[in-house]
ROTORMI-339930 format. One record per atom (N, C-alpha, C): z, y, x. Coordinates in steps of 0.2 Angstrom, whole numbers, plus 5000, padded with zeros to 4 digits. Layout:
// ROTORMI-339930
ZYX...
END
This chain:
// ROTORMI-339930
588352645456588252705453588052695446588252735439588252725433587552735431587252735428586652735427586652805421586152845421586252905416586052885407586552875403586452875398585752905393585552955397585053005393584352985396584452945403583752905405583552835401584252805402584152745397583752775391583952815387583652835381583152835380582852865386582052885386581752835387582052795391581652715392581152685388582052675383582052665377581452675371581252725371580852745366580252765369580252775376579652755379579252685375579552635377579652555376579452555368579652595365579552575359578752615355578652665360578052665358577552635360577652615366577452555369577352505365577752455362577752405359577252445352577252485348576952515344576352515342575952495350575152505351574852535354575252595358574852625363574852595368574252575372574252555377574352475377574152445372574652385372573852335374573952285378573252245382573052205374573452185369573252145365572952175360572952235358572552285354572452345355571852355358571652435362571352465356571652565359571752585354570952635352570252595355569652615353569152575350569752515347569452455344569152465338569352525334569152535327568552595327568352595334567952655333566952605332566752645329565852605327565552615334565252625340564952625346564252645342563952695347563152725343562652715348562252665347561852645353561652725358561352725364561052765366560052775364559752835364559452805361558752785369558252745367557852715372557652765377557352815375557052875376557252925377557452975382557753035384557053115378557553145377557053185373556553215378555853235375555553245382555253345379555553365384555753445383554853475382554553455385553753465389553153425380553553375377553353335372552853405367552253415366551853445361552153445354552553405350552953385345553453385345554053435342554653435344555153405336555753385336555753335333556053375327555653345323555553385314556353415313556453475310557053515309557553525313557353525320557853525326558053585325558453645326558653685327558253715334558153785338558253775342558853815347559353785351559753805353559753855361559753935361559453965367559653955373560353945373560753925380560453855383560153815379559853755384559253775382558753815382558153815382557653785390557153755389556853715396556353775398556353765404555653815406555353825403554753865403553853835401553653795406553053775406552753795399552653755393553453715394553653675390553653715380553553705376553453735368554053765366554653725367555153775367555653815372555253825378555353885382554853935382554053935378553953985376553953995368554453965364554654005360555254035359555654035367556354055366556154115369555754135373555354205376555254235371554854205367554754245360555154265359555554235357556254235353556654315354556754305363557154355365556754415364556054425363555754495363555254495367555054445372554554455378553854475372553354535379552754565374552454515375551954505373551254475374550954455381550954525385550954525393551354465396551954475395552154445399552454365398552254345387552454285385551754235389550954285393550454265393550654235401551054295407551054275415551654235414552154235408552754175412552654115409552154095401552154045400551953995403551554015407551053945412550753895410550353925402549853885398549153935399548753875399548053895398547753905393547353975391547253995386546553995387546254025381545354035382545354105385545954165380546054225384546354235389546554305392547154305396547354375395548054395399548354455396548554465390548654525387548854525381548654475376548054455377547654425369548054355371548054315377548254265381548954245377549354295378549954305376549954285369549354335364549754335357549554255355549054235358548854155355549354085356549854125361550354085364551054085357551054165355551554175351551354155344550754155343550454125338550554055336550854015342550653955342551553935341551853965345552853955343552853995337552554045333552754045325552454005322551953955321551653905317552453835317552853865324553353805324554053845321554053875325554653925323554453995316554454005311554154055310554654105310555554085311555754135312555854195318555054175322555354205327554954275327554354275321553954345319554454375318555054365314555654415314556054465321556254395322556754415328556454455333555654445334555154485342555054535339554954545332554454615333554854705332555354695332555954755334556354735341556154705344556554715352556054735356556354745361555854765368556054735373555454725375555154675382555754685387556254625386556754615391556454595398555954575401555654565405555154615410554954665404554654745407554754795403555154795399555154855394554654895393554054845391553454855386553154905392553354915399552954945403552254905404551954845402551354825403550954845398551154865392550754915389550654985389550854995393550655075397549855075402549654995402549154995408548755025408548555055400547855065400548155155401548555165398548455245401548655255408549055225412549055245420548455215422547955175419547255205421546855255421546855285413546555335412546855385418547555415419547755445424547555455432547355375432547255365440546255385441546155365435545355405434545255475434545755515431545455585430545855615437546555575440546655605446545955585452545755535452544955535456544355545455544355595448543855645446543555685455542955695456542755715460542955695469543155665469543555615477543055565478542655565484542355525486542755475490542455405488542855355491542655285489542955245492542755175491543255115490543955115492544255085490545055105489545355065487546055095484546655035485547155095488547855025487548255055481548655025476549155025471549555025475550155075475550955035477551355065471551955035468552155035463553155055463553155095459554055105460554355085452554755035454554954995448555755005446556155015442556755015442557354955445557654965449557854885453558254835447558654875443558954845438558254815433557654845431557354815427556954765432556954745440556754715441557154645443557854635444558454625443558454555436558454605431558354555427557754515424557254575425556554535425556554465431556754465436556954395441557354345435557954365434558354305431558154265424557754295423557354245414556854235418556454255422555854235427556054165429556454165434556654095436556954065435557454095427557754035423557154015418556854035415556454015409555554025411555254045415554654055416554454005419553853995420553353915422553453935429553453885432553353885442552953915442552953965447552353985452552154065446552454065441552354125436552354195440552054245437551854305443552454345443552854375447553054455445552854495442553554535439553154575435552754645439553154655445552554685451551954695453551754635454551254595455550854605452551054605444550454575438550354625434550754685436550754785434550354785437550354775446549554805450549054765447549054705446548454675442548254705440548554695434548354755425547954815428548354845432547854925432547554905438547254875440546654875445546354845440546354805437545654765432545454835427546154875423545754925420545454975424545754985429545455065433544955055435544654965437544054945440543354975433543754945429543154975422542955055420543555085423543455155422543055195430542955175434543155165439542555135443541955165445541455115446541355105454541255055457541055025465541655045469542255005464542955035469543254955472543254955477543754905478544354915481544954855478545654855482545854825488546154875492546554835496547054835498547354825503547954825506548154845511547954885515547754915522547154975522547255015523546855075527546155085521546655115517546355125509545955215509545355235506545355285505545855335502546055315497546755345492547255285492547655305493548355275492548555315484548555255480548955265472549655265473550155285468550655295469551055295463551255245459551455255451552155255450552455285448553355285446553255255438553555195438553255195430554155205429554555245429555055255425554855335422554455365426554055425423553455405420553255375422552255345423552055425426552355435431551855495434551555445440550855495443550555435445550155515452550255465457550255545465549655485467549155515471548455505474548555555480548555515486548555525491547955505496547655565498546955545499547155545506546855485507546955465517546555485520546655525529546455555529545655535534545355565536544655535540544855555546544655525551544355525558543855555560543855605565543255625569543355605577543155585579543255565588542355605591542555635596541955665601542555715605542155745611542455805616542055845617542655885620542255975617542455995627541856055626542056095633542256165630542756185633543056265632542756305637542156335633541956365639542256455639542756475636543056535638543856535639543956575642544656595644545056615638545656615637546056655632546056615627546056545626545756495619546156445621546856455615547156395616546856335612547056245616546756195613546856205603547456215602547856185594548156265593548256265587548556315585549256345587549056425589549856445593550156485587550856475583551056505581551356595584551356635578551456675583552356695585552356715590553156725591553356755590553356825585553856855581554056825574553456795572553856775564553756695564553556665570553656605571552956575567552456585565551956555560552356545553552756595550553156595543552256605538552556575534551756625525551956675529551356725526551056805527551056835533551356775538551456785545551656865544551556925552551756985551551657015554551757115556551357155555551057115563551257105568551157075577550557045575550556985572550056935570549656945564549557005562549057035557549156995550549656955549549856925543549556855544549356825551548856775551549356705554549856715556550656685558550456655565549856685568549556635574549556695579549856675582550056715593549156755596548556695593548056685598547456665590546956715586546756715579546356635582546056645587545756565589545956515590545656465591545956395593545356345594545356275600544856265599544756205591545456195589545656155582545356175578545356265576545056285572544456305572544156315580543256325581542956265580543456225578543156145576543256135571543556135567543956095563543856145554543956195556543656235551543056225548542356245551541956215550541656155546542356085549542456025547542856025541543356045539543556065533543356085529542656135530542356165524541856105522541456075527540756025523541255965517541955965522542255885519542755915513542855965510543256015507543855965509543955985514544655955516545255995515545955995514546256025514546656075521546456035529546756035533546656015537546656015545546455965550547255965556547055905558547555895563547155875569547355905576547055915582547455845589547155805588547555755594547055755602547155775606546755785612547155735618546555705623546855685627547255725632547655745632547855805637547855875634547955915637547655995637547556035643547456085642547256135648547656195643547756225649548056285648547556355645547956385643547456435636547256485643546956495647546856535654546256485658546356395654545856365660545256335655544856355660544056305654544056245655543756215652543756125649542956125653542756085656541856095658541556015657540955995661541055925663540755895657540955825656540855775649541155825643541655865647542355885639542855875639543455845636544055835634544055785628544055735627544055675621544655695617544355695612544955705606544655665601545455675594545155655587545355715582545155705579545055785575545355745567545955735564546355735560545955775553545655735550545555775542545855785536546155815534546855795528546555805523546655745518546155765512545355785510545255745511544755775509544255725503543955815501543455765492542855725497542755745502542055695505542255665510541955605510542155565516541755555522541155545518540555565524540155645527540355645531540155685535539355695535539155755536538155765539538255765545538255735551538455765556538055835560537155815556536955855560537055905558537155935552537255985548537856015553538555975555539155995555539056015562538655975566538555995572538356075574538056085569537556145569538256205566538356175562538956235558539556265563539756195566540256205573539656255578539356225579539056275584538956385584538756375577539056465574539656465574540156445574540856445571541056485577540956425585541156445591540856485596540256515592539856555595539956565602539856505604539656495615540356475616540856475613541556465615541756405617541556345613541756295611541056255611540856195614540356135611540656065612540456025608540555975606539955915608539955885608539455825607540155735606539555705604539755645605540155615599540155655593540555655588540455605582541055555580540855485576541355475572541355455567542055425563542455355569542955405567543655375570544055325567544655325569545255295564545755295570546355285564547155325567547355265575546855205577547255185583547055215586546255245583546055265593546555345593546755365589547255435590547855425596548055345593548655315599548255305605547755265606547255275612547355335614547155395612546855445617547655495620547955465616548655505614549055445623548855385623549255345629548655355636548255375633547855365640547955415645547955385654548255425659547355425663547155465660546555475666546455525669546255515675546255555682545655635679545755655683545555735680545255775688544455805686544055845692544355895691544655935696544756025697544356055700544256115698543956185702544456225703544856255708545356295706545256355712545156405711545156485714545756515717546056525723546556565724546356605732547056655730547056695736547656705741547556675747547956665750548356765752548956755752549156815756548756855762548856815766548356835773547956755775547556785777547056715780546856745788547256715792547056735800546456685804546756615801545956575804545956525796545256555794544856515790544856455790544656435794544256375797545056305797545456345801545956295800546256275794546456355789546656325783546256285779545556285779545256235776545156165778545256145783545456085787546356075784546856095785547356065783547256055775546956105773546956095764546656025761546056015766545855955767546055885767546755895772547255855775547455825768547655865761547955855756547555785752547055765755546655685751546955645749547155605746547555535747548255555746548655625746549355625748549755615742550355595742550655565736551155635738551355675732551655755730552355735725552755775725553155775720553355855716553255845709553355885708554055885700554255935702554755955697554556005693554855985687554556015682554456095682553756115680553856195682554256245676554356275681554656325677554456355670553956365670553356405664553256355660553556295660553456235654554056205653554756225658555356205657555756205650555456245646555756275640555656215635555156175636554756125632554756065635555156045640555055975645555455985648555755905648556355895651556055905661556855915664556955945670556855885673556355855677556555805681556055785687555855765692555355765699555055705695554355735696553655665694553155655699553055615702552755595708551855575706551655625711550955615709550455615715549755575715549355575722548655625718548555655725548055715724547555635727546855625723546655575724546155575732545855655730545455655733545255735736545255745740544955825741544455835743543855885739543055835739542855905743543055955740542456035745543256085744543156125753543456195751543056215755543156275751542456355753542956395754542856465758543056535759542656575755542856605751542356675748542856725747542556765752542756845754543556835755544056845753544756825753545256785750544556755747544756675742544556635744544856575743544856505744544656455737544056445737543956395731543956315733544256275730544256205731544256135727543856095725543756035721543955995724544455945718544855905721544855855712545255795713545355745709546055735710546555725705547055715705547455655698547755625698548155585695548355605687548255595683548355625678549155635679549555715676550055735674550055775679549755795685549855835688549655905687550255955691550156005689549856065696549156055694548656115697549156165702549056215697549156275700549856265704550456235701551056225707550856195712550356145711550056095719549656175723549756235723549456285725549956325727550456355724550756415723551456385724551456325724552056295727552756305720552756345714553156355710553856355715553956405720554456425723554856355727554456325729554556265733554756195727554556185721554656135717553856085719553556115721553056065722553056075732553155985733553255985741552755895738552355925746551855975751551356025744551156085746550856115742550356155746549956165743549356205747549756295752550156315749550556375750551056345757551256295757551856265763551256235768550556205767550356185769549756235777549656315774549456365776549956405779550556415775551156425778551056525773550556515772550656585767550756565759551056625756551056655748550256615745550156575739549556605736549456615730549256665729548856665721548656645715548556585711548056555707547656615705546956625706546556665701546256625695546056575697545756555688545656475691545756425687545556345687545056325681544956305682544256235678544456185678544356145672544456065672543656075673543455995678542855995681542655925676543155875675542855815672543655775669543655755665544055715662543655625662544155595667543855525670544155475664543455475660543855435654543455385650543355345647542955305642542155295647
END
């Protein structure tokens, strides 16, 4: 096969570049160049003496708190604040002052950098650290008159200022340098401390909760609320435990014409024959009622009480007179409602008292239909000791409770009496049971029941809680 004339050519002059001296083994073609030694010593970025008319170049700048990483912080505009938390040099000051003897110290080397810092803004906080001292002053005149001992800061930051406040943080700032987060709650706890006497911070279960938006600097004080723990006996009829809104305007503002404008079903409550009072001494805004159980607005509470915690919302005082308050409650309720046992609380035991399942004394009063032998019915009713009942949920709480059989034992049945054509009887039952059904049978939802067990209709006339089996 002939060989292509137009490859030979290329050979060719391949070849002769070749011979020419590229690449040729007898004279290489970086034979004419001078070689620069290396020098002995790697430059040392961290060096206090940096090498006389360097230039400094921003895109290789070293951390700090090497000298020219906190002149290149300068450089870009960082304030005082935060040339002081990212440099990672030890000053005599700190904070701003910290800062300026830092930048004092890169213009003696650089002096152009007095130029280039003082028209830019703090790319790392946007000069939000010089705002410290007045969202103190704020957090003092909001604490004007609030009784209290300690305080938590939570703070809300822009994420993009946070964003890049990280990326020149961990490219250019000194290991272990603070947030700008972090060293915002600083700043204003060390000032608010000054304004601000016998206050301390924490982190957890704070008198006031501070609250600063610094893209507004508006600043919200949320006063946390107090605990009252004790139990009460309801000693009348007609007195719901918690507030009943009323059912035609639902508890709306100015409630209406039914509810006298007062948006409540029932103008009492044992919340308010408590809590009112407590409101007033605490100038609280408001209370919240958590009780272990309830009883029905028709049955008395007797015995030790009903253990509750009584919810304070806001309030300017935090300590309570008790004996004062004790007395104050006692007018409020005028014979209705008393109390004892009463102690500052706190929000688990609310969970406590809100999970506990304890056993509960009844006195409950009914009238059977007809009663032909006394004697017997009170031996069967007796019978009821020890027996394990099932009940579905009643009808009169259906609206509010899910529909489903809950198995309960009557523990104990202590006394039944005949009086005139009633039957009264004390008995002990399981917590979550429902009394008056274990009586009246709620149309056969509760089996066995005092009514299936006598074989007649009966009545509920009145119940009493007799003791709440608790603490």
């Amino acid at each position: 096969m002939a060989a292509d004339p137009d490859e030979d050519d290329d050979q060719v002059e391949w070849v002769s570049y070749s011979n020419a001296g590229y690449g040729s083994s007898e004279e290489g073609l970086w034979e004419d160049v001078v070689p620069i030694e290396s020098p002995s010593e790697e430059i040392d970025w961290y060096d206090e003496n940096p090498i006389e008319g360097e230039s400094m170049i921003e895109w290789d700048a070293p951390p700090c708190p090497a000298p020219l990483g906190i002149a290149y912080l300068a450089r870009i505009g960082c304030c005082d604040f935060c040339l002081h938390r990212l440099g990672g040099r030890r000053t005599d000051a700190v904070g701003a002052e910290g800062g300026a003897a830092l930048r004092k110290e890169a213009e003696r080397r650089d002096p152009e950098i007095a130029l280039q810092g003082s028209t830019v803004e703090c790319p790392t906080c946007e000069n939000l650290l010089e705002d410290v001292n007045n969202v103190s002053k704020i957090i003092s005149a909001a604490c004007d008159g609030l009784q209290f001992s300690t305080m938590q800061i939570g703070v809300h930051i822009p994420k993009d200022l946070i964003e890049e406040e990280d990326r020149i943080r961990s490219r250019y700032g000194a290991p272990g340098s603070k947030p700008l987060k972090a060293s915002f709650v600083e700043e204003v706890q060390v000032n608010t401390s000054d304004m601000v006497k016998d206050i301390e911070f924490v982190r957890e279960r704070p008198d006031l909760m501070v609250l600063i938006d610094t893209l507004t600097l508006r600043v919200d004080v949320d006063v946390r609320p107090v605990f009252l723990y004790g139990r009460y006996r309801k000693l009348s009829r007609g007195i719901p435990q918690t507030r009943w809104p009323c059912r035609a305007c639902r508890g709306r503002d100015g409630g209406c014409e039914s509810c006298e404008s007062t948006g409540l079903q029932y103008p009492d409550s044992v919340q308010d024959l408590i809590g009112k009072p407590v409101a007033e001494q605490m100038q609280a805004q408001d209370t919240a009622f958590h009780g272990m159980g309830r009883e029905d607005i028709d049955v008395r509470c007797l015995g030790q009480g009903r253990p509750f915690v009584l919810e304070v919302k806001s309030p300017k005082k935090r300590t309570p007179e008790f004996a004062s308050l004790l007395k104050l409650i006692e007018e409020n309720a005028d014979g209705r409602v008393e109390i004892d046992s009463l102690r500052i609380s706190d929000r688990k035991e609310v969970a406590r008292i809100k999970q506990t399942r304890s056993e509960k004394s009844y006195t409950i009063r009914f009238k059977p239909e007809s009663l032909e032998d006394p004697d017997k019915a009170c031996n069967d009713i007796l019978a009821l000791s020890g027996t394990m009942i099932e009940q579905q949920t009643p009808k009169r709480v259906s609206h509010r409770r899910a529909d489903r059989n809950r198995v309960r034992k009557v523990v104990s049945v202590d006394r039944v009496d005949v009086v005139g054509d009633e039957i009264e009887m004390t008995l002990r039952c399981e917590a979550g049971t429902y009394i008056k059904e274990l009586v009246h049978s709620d149309e056969g939802r509760t089996t066995p029941s005092v009514t299936s067990i006598i074989g007649v209709p009966c009545e509920v006339v009145w119940l009493d809680v007799e003791d709440v089996h608790a603490d």
